[in-house]
C-alpha positions in Angstrom: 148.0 92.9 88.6 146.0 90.0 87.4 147.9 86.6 87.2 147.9 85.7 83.2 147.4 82.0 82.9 149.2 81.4 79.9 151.8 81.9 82.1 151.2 78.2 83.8 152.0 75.0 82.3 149.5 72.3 83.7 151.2 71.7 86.8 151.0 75.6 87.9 147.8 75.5 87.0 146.9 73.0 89.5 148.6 74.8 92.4 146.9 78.2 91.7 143.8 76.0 91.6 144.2 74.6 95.1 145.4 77.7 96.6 141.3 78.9 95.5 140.3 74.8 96.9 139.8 73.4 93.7 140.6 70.2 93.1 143.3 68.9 90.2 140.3 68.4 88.0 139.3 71.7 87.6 142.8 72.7 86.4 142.8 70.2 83.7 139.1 71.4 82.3 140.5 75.3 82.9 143.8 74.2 80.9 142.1 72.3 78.3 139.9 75.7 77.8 142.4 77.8 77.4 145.2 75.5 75.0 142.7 73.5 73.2 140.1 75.4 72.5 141.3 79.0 72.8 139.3 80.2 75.1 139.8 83.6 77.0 136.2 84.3 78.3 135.9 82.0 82.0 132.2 82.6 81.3 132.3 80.5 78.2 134.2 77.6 79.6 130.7 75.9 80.9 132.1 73.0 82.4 133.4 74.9 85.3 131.6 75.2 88.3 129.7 78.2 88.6 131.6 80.0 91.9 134.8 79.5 90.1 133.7 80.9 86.8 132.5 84.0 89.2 135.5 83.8 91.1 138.4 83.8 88.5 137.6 87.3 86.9 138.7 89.1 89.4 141.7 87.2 89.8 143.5 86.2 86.6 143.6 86.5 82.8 143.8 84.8 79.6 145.5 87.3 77.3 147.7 87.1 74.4 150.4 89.8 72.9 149.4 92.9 71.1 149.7 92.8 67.6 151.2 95.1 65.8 151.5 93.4 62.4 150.7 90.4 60.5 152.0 89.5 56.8 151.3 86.9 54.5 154.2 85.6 51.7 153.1 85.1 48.2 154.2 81.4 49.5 151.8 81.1 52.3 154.2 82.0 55.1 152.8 84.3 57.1 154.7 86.8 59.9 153.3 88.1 63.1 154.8 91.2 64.7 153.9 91.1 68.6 154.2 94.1 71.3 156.3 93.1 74.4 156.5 96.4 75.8 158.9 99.1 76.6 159.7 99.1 72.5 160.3 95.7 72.4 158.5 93.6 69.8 159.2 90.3 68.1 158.3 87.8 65.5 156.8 84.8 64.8 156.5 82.9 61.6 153.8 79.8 60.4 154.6 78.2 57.3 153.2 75.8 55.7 153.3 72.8 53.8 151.1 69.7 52.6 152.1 67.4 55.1 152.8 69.8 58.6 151.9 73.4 60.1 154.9 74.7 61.5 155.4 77.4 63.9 158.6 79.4 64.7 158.7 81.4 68.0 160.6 83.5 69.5 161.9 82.9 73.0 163.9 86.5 74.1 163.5 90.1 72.5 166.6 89.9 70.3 169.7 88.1 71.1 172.9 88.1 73.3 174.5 85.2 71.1 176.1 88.5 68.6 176.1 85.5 65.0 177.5 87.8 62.4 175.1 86.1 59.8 171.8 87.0 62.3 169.7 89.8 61.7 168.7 89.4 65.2 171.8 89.3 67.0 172.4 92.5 64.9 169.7 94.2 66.9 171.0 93.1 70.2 169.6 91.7 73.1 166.9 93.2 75.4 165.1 90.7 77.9 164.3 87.5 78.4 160.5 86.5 77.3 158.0 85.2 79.9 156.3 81.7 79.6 153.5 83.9 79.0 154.9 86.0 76.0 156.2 82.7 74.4 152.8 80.7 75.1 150.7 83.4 73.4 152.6 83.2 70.5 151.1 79.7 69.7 148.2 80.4 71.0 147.5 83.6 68.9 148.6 81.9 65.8 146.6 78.4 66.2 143.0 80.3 67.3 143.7 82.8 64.3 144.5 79.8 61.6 141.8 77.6 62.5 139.4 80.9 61.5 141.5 82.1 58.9 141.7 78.6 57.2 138.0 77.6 58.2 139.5 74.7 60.0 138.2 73.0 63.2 141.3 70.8 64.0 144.7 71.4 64.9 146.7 73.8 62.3 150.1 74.2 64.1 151.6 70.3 64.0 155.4 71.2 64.6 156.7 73.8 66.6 160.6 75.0 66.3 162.1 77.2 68.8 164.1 79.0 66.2 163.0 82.9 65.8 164.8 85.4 67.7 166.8 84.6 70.5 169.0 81.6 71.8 166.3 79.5 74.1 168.9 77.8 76.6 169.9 81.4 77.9 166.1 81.8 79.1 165.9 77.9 80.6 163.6 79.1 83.2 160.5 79.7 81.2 161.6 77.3 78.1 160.6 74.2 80.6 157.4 75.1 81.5 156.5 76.3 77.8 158.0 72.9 76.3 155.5 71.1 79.0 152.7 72.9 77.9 153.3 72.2 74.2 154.1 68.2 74.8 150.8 67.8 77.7 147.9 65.9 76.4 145.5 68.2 77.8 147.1 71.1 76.4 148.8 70.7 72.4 149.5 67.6 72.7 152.6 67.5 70.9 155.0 64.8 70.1 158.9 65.4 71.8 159.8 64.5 67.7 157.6 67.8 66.3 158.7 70.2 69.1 162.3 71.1 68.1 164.8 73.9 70.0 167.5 75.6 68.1 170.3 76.5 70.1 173.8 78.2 68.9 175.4 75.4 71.8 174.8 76.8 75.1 176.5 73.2 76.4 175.8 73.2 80.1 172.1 73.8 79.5 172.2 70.9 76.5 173.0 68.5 79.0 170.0 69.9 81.6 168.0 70.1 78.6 168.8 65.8 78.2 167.1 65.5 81.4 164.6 67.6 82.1 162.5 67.4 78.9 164.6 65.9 75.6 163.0 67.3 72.5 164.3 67.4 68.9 167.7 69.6 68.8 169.0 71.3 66.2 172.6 72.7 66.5 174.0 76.0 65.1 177.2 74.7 63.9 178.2 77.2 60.8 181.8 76.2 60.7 184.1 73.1 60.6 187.1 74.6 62.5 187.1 76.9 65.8 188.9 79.7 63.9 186.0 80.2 62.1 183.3 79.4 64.3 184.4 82.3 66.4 184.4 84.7 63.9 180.8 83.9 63.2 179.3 82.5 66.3 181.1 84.7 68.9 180.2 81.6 72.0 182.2 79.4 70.2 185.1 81.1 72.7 183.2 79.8 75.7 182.1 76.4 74.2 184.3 75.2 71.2 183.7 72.5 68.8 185.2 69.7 70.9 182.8 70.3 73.6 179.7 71.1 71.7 180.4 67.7 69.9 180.7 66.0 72.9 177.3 67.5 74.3 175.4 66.5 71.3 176.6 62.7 71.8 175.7 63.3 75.4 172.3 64.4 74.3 171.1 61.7 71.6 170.4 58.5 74.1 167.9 61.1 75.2 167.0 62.4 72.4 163.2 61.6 70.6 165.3 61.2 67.4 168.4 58.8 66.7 170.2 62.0 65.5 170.8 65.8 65.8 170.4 68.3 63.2 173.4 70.7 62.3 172.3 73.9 61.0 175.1 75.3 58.5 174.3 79.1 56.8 176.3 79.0 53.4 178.1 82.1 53.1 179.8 83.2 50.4 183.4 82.7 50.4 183.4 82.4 54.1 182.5 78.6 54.8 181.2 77.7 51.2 183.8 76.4 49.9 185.3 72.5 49.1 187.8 72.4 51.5 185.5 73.3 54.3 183.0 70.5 52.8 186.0 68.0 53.3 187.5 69.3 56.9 183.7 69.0 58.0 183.3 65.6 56.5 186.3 64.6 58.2 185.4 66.3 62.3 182.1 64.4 61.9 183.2 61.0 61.0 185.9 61.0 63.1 183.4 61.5 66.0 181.1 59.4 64.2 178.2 61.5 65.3 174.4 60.6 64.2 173.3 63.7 62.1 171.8 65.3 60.0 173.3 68.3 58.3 170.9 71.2 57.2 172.4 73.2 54.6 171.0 77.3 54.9 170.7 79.4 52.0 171.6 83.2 53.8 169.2 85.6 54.2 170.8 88.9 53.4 169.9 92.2 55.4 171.3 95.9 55.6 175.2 96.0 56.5 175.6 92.0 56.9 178.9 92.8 55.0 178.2 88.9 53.6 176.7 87.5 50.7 174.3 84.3 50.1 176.1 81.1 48.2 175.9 80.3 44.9 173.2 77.7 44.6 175.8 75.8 42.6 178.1 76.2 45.9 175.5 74.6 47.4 175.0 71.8 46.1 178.6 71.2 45.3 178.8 71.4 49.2 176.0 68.9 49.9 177.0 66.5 47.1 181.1 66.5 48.9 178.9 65.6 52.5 176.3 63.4 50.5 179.1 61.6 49.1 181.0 61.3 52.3 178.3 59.5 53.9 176.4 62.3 56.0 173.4 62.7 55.1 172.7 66.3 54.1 169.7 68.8 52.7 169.3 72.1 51.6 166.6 74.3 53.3 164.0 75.7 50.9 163.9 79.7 51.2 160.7 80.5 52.8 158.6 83.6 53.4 161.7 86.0 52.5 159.6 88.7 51.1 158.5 89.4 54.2 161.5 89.1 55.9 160.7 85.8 57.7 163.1 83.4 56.1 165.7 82.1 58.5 168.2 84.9 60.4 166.1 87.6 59.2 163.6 88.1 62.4 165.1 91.1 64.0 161.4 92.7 65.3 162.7 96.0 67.4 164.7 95.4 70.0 165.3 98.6 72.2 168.7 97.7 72.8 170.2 97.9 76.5 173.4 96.6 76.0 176.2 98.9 75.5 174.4 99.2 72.1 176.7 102.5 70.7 179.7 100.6 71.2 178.9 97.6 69.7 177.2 99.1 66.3 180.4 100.7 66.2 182.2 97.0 66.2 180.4 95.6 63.5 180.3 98.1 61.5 184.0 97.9 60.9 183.5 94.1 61.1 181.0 94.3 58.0 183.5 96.7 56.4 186.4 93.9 56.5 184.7 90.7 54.9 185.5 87.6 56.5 188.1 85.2 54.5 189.0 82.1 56.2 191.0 78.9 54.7 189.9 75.9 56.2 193.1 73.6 57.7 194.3 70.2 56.0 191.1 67.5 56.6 191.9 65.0 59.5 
């Protein structure tokens, strides 16, 4: 089978190149080709010597994901659906605003991590994604936005690891994608606009720190480890204490002098003053740069929970606001099309004792969760 170069960051490049004798060079003009330009024809990249262009046919590839869907929100947003084979397909989500293009990719085909408030965790988990896979997802959406818009420069500005999946369970192919998103001669983007999402997968945090420090956003969700479990079933492997500790561990790395923590409102579940106040009170006892990121929930069939009131909400953030964190609310995007946050679910042909565990949650979604958060420290 064909080697599929979206599978290389630069450096791979350069060793596939000199296993054909070509010198580093030519791997940075075949790289810039392919991420800067779009190109997938190695008779159209003209710079290229003419044996190589001759040679590389026979040998490799420059192919994206089949699509089997693309929607557009009345708000811009727009949704691909991509083919990953075997059933499997996933999403990925642009949307836009007047001062950035971001992109949110998927990095698995559905998700181990089991959040009760996750579409995607509801489907399950199937398979890690190839560098390839996760690649052509930027590469798709940039080459097809720069036509679609009628734009010659760069569309996509940020890039958020945040669709389906939990990206420091599939470590082996996020370092080489997060390379080819940060290299010069590939997107050339800043460590502050490339951002990974992660539900607090510690040990790999602290890899994450020194192999390639990005932005980091937490999935924190709770204020107390009671609840945390019930929502965010890894909380049993890595409670708050040590997730907190990893995020101070990861900031003197970090692009950015804090780390985002991603909270889903939820109706009577975590909404509520006292959990405002107990959360107030775990973060500035730690005194942790952050920023907190309220989430308005994105509903979908047999959740068994219900979004916040939007006064809730801001009752929440003004408690937090107050209290000296500095807190925002996320605007709702693209969720008539199902791509506002925790409702990419794609179709995952489950492979993971998949009867049993629909079974679970169905009488998990039958009981709604009520939780009373403990006396603030």
């Amino acid at each position: 089978m064909k080697i599929n170069l979206l599978d290389f960051d630069l450096a791979g490049l350069v060793a596939f190149c000199e296993q054909l004798g070509e010198k580093r060079f030519r791997a940075v003009q075949l790289f810039r080709w392919i991420h800067q330009k779009g190109a997938s024809d190695f008779d159209a990249m003209t710079d290229l010597a003419r044996s190589l262009r001759q040679q590389l046919p026979a040998l490799c590839r420059v192919s994206g994901l089949p699509q089997l869907s693309r929607q557009e929100s009345v708000d811009g947003t727009i949704k691909w659906l991509f083919d990953v084979g075997a059933g499997n397909a996933i999403e990925t989500v642009f949307i836009p605003e007047p001062d950035r293009g971001t992109l949110c990719i998927s990095s698995q085909a559905g998700c181990a991590v089991g959040c009760r408030f996750c579409s995607t965790g509801h489907q399950g988990f199937s398979r890690n994604l190839s560098v390839a896979e996760i690649v052509a997802q930027l590469w798709q959406a940039e080459f097809f936005l720069r036509q679609h818009l009628g734009r010659s420069e760069r569309v996509i500005t940020n890039v958020v690891l945040m669709g389906m999946g939990e990206p420091l369970q599939n470590y082996a192919a996020l370092l080489p994608v997060l390379r080819v998103l940060l290299d010069d001669h590939g997107y050339g983007l800043s460590r502050r606009r490339v951002t990974v999402s992660t539900s607090g997968v510690v040990p790999m945090m602290d890899r994450l720190a020194q192999d390639c420090p990005v932005a980091l956003a937490v999935s924190l969700h709770a204020p107390n480890d009671a609840l945390r479990t019930a929502l965010v079933p890894l909380n049993r492997k890595y409670p708050l204490a040590e997730l907190l500790d990893a995020c101070a561990r990861y900031l003197p790395a970090a692009p950015r002098d804090f780390i985002t923590l991603e909270y889903c409102m939820l109706d009577g579940v975590n909404d509520q003053p006292e959990h405002a106040l107990e959360l107030l009170a775990l973060l500035k006892q730690r005194a942790l740069p952050c920023k907190i990121n309220l989430i308005p929930f994105n509903p979908f069939p047999d959740a068994g929970l219900r979004r916040s009131s939007r006064a809730a909400v801001l009752h929440f953030a003004q408690i937090l606001n107050e209290g000296g964190l500095v807190t925002t609310v996320r605007k709702t995007r693209g969720d008539d099309i199902d791509a506002a946050c925790g409702q990419l679910a794609g179709d995952v042909r489950d492979r993971t004792h998949a009867v049993q565990r629909l079974a679970q949650r169905r009488r998990a979604s039958e009981q709604p969760l009520h939780f009373h958060a403990s006396t603030p420290r």
